[in-house]
LUMDO-589798 format. One line per field, with one value per residue (C-alpha): residue in one letter; chain; x, z, y. Coordinates in nm, 3 decimals. Layout:
REM residues N
resn <- [A,...]
chain <- [A,...]
px <- [X,...]
pz <- [Z,...]
py <- [Y,...]
END
This chain:
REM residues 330
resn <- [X,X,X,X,X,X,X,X,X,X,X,X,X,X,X,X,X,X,X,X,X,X,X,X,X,X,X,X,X,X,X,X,X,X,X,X,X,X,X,X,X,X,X,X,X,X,X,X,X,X,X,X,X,X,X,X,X,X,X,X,X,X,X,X,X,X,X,X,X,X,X,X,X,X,X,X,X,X,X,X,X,X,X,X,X,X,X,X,X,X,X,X,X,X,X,X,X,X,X,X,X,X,X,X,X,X,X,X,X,X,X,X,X,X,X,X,X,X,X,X,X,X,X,X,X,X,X,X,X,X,X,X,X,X,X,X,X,X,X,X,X,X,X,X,X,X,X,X,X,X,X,X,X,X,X,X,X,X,X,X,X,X,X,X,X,X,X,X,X,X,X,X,X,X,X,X,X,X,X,X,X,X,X,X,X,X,X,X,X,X,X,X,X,X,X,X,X,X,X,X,X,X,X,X,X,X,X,X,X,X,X,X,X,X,X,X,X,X,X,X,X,X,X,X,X,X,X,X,X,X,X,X,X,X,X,X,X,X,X,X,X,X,X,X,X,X,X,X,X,X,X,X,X,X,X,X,X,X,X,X,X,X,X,X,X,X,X,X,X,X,X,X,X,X,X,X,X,X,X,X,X,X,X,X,X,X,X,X,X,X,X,X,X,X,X,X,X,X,X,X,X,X,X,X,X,X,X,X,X,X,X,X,X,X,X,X,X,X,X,X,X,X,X,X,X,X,X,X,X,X]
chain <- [A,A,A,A,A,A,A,A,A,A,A,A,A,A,A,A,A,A,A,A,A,A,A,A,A,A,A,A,A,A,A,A,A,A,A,A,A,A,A,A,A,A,A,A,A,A,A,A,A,A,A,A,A,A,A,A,A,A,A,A,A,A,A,A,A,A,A,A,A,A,A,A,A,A,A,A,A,A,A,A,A,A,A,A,A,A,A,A,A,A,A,A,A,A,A,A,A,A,A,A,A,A,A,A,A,A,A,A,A,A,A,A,A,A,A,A,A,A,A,A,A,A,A,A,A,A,A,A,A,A,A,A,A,A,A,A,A,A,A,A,A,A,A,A,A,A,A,A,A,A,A,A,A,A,A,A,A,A,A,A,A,A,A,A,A,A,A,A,A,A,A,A,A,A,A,A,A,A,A,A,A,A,A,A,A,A,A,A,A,A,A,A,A,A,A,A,A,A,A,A,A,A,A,A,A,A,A,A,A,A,A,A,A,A,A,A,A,A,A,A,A,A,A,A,A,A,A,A,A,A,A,A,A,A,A,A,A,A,A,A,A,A,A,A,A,A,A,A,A,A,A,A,A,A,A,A,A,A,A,A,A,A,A,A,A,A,A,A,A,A,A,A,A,A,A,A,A,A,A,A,A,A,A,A,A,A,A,A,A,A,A,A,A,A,A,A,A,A,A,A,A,A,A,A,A,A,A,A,A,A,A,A,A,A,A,A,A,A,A,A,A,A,A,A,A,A,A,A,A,A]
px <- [-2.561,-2.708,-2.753,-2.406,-2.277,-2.514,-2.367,-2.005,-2.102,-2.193,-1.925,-1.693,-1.887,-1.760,-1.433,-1.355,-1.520,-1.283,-0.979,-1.043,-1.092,-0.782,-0.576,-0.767,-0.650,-0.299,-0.217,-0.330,-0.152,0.153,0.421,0.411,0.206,0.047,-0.024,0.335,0.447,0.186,0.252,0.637,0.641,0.351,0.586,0.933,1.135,0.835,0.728,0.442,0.226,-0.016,-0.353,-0.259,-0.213,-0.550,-0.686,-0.518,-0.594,-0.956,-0.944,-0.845,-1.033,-0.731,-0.871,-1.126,-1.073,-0.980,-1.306,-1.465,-1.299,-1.321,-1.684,-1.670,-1.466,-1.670,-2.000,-1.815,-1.685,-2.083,-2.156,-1.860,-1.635,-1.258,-1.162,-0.849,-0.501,-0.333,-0.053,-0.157,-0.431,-0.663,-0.942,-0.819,-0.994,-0.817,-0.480,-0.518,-0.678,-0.340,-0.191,-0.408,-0.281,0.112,0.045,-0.167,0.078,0.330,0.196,-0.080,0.197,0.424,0.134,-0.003,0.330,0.423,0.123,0.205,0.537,0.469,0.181,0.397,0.721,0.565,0.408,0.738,0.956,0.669,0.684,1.063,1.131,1.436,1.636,1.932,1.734,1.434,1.687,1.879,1.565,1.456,1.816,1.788,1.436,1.549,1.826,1.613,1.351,1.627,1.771,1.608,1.381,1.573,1.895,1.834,1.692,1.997,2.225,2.038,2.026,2.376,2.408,2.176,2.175,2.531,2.752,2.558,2.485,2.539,2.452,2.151,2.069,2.086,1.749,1.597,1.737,1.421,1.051,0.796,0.833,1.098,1.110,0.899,0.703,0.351,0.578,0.568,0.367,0.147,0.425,0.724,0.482,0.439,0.788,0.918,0.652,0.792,1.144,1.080,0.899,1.066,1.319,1.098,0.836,1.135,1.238,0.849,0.817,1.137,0.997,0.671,0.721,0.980,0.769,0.467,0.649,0.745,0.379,0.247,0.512,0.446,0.089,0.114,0.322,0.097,-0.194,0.025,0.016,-0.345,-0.463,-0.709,-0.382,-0.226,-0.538,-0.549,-0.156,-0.285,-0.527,-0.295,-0.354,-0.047,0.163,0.073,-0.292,-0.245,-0.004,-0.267,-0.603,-0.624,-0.359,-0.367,-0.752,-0.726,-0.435,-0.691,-0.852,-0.502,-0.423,-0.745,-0.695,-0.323,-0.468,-0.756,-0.455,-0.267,-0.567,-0.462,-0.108,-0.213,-0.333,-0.093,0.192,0.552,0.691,1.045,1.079,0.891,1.096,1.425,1.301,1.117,0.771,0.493,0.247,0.024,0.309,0.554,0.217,0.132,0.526,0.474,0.124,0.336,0.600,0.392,0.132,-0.127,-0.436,-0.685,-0.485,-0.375,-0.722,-0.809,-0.541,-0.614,-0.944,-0.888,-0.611,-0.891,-1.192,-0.939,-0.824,-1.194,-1.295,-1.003,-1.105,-1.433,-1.359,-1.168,-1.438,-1.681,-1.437,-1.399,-1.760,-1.605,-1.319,-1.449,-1.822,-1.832,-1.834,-2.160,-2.304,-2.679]
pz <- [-1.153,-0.981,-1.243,-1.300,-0.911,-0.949,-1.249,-1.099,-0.800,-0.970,-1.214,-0.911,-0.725,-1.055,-1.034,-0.641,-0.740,-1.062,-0.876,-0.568,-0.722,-0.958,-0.604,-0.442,-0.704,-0.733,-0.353,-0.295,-0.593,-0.419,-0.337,0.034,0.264,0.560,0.787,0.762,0.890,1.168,1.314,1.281,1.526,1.764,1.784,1.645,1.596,1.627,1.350,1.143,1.084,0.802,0.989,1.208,0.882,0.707,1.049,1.007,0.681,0.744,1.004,0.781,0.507,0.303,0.208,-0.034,-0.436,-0.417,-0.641,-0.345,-0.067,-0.259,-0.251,0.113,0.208,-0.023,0.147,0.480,0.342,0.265,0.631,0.707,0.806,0.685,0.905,1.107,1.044,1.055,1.186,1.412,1.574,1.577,1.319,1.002,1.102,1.416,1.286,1.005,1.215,1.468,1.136,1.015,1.251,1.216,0.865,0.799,1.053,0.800,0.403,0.534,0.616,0.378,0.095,0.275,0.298,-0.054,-0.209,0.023,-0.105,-0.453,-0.553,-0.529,-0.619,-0.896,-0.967,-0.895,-1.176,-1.417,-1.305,-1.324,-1.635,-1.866,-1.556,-1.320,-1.037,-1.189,-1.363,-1.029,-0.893,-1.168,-1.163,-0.747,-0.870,-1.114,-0.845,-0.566,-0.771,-0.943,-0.584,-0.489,-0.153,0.065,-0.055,0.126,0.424,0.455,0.405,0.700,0.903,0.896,0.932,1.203,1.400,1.374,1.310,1.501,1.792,2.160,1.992,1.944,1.618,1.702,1.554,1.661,1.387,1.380,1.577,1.625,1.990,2.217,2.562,2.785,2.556,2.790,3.047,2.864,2.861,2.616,2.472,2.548,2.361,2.040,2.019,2.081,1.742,1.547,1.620,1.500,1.196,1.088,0.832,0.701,0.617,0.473,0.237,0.155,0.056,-0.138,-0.447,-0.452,-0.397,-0.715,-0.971,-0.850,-0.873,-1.244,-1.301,-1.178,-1.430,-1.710,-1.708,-1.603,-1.947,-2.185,-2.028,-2.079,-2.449,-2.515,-2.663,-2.368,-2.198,-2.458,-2.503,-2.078,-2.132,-2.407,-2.182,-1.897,-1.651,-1.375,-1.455,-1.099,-1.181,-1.560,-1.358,-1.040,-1.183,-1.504,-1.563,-1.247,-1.215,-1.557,-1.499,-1.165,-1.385,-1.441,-1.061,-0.938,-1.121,-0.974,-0.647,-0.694,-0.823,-0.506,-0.240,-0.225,-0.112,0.194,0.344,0.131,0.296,0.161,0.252,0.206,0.381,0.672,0.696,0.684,0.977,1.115,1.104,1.188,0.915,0.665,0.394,0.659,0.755,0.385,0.296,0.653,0.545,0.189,0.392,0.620,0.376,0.569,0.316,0.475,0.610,0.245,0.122,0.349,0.235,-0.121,-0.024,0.125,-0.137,-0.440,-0.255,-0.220,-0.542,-0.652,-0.449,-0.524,-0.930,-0.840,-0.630,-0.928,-1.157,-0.906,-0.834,-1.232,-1.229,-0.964,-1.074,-1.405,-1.519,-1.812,-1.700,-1.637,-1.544,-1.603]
py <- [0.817,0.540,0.300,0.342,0.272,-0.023,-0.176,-0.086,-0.260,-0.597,-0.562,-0.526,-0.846,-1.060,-0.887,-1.007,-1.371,-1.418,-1.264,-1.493,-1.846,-1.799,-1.733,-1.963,-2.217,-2.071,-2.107,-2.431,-2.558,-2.430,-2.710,-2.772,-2.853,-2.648,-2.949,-3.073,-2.730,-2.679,-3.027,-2.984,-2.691,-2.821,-3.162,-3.117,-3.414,-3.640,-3.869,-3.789,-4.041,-4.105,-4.094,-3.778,-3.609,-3.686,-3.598,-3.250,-3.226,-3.297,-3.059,-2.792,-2.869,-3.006,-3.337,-3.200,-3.051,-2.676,-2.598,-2.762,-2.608,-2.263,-2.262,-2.353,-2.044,-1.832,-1.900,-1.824,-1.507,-1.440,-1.436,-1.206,-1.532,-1.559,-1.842,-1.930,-1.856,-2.185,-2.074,-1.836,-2.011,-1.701,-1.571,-1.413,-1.070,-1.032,-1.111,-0.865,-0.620,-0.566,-0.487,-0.240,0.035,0.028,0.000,0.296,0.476,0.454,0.404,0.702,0.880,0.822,0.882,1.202,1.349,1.251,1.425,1.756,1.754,1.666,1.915,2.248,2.076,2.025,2.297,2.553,2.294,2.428,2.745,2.772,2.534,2.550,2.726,2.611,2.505,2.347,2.146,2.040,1.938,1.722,1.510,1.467,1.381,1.112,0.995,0.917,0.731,0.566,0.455,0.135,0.161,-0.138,0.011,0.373,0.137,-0.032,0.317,0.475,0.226,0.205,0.610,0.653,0.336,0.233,0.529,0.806,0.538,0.696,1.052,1.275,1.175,0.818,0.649,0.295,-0.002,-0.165,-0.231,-0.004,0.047,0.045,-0.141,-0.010,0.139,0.108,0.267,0.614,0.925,0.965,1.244,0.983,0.712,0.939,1.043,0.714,0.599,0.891,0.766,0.483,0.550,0.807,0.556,0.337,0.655,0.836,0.485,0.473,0.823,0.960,0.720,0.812,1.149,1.205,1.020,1.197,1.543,1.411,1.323,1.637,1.839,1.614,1.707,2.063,2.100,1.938,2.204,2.456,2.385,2.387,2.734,2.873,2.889,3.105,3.259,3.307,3.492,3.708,3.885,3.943,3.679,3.661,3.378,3.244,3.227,3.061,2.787,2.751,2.841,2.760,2.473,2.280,2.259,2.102,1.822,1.703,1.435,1.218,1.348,1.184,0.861,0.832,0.882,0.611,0.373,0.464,0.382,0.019,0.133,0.264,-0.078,-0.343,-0.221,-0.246,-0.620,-0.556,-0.256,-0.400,-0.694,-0.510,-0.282,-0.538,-0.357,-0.559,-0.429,-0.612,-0.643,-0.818,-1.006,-1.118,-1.253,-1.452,-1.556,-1.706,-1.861,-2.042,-2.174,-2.044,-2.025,-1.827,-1.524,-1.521,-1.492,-1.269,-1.021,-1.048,-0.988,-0.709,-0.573,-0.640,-0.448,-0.181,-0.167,-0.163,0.136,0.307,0.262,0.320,0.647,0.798,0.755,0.919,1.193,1.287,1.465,1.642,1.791,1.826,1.907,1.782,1.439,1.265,0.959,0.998]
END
């Protein structure tokens, strides 16, 4: 078991270095140029000139080879360093640290919700397959994950922030927090965060939750197949025992590796959702990152996004000897 978390770990070490230089290279082959933007909005309207903007450049490292500059960041990264945001004027970790929270307030939510939902959903359309209302929940199903994300955004903002304004069912159009939020109660402060949430979570979670619903059946059938199940029927096992007991404990292993595939969800955030409701979370942080060429709170994210992604893998593989016993590492 250990040699194999040690040769994960340095395979995932060259995984993070590969992934990093190629973005490293992509980004700063980018058209644009981050100086130009920084010194436009600390003196807009003022001419640029030529020596202020190798001085800028030199400043930010700009004025060497992106090999060069990559191994510069990388040996920072070594001693826990991501730099500063260039537009921000802050260090990387702090800026993507007051994202963290808002974010996991919502994808946490959204993904702990979704699995809630989507384990005995799915397990009542096996139980009840071929009939009326297994059937009308597999088309609503297919609907709402047919039904793109910013689409439903838009639809309820419009319901609940426009057309049911003044009423009790009126719901905040966007932020996280209203004004005079640090005014509150702790209970005003919490319902005025669940008011808030409660769109984007619902856009974030009606996808998720039908195509893991779908998964769940897909694989509960196949089990259903396989002859200890028959064999499980033949002796007189309830029909709620064959479906929970016997079935479900055997579909865990593709369960498990959805959920490590999923991990990296939690933190990435969902960029257009957050800019349509204007949450400040790390997907809304990452397009701004893009848009404003600054380099190292993009690195920093994709950092963060491939160690996730990593230990999520890496999580799923561990969790197979759990669920099932015949896997084994030694």
């Amino acid at each position: 078991m250990w040699n194999y978390l040690v040769r994960r770990l340095l395979l995932g070490v060259l995984t993070l270095w590969l992934v990093t230089f190629l973005v490293y290279g992509l980004i700063r082959s980018m058209p644009g140029d981050p100086t130009l933007v920084r010194m436009e909005r600390m003196a807009p309207g003022k001419t640029i000139r030529s020596e202020d903007l190798a001085q800028m450049r030199k400043i930010y490292g700009l004025d060497k080879p992106w090999p060069v500059a990559y191994w510069a960041w990388l040996s920072n990264v070594v001693r826990f360093n991501l730099g500063n945001s260039f537009s921000r004027y802050q260090p990387v970790t702090e800026v993507i640290s007051e994202r963290i929270a808002p974010t996991l307030l919502l994808s946490g939510t959204s993904l702990l919700l979704g699995y809630l939902l989507a384990v005995p959903m799915g397990l009542y359309a096996t139980a009840r397959g071929g009939r009326l209302d297994e059937r009308t929940l597999s088309i609503s199903l297919y609907m709402l994950y047919s039904l793109p994300a910013f689409v439903a955004a838009l639809f309820l903002q419009m319901i609940f922030a426009v057309k049911l304004q003044g009423t009790g069912f009126e719901l905040p159009l966007d932020g996280m927090t209203s004004r005079g939020f640090a005014n509150l109660s702790t209970l005003g402060k919490a319902w005025d965060l669940f008011r808030h949430a409660l769109l984007p979570t619902l856009c974030l979670t009606y996808g998720t939750l039908a195509y893991d619903t779908r998964f769940i059946q897909a694989n509960m059938q196949e089990v259903l197949r396989q002859d200890y199940i028959r064999t499980a029927r033949a002796k007189g096992v309830s029909r709620f025992n064959v479906i929970v007991h016997h079935a479900f404990r055997n579909t865990l292993i593709p369960f498990v590796t959805m959920l490590g595939l999923e991990l990296p969800f939690v933190l990435s955030g969902a960029i257009i959702l957050e800019q349509i409701f204007t949450w400040p979370g790390m997907g809304r942080l990452f397009f701004e990152a893009i848009s404003e060429y600054d380099y190292p709170t993009i690195m920093g994210l994709m950092l963060l996004f491939s160690i996730l992604t990593l230990l999520g893998q890496l999580l799923a593989d561990i969790l197979y000897a759990v669920v099932d016993p015949r896997v084994t590492y030694s």
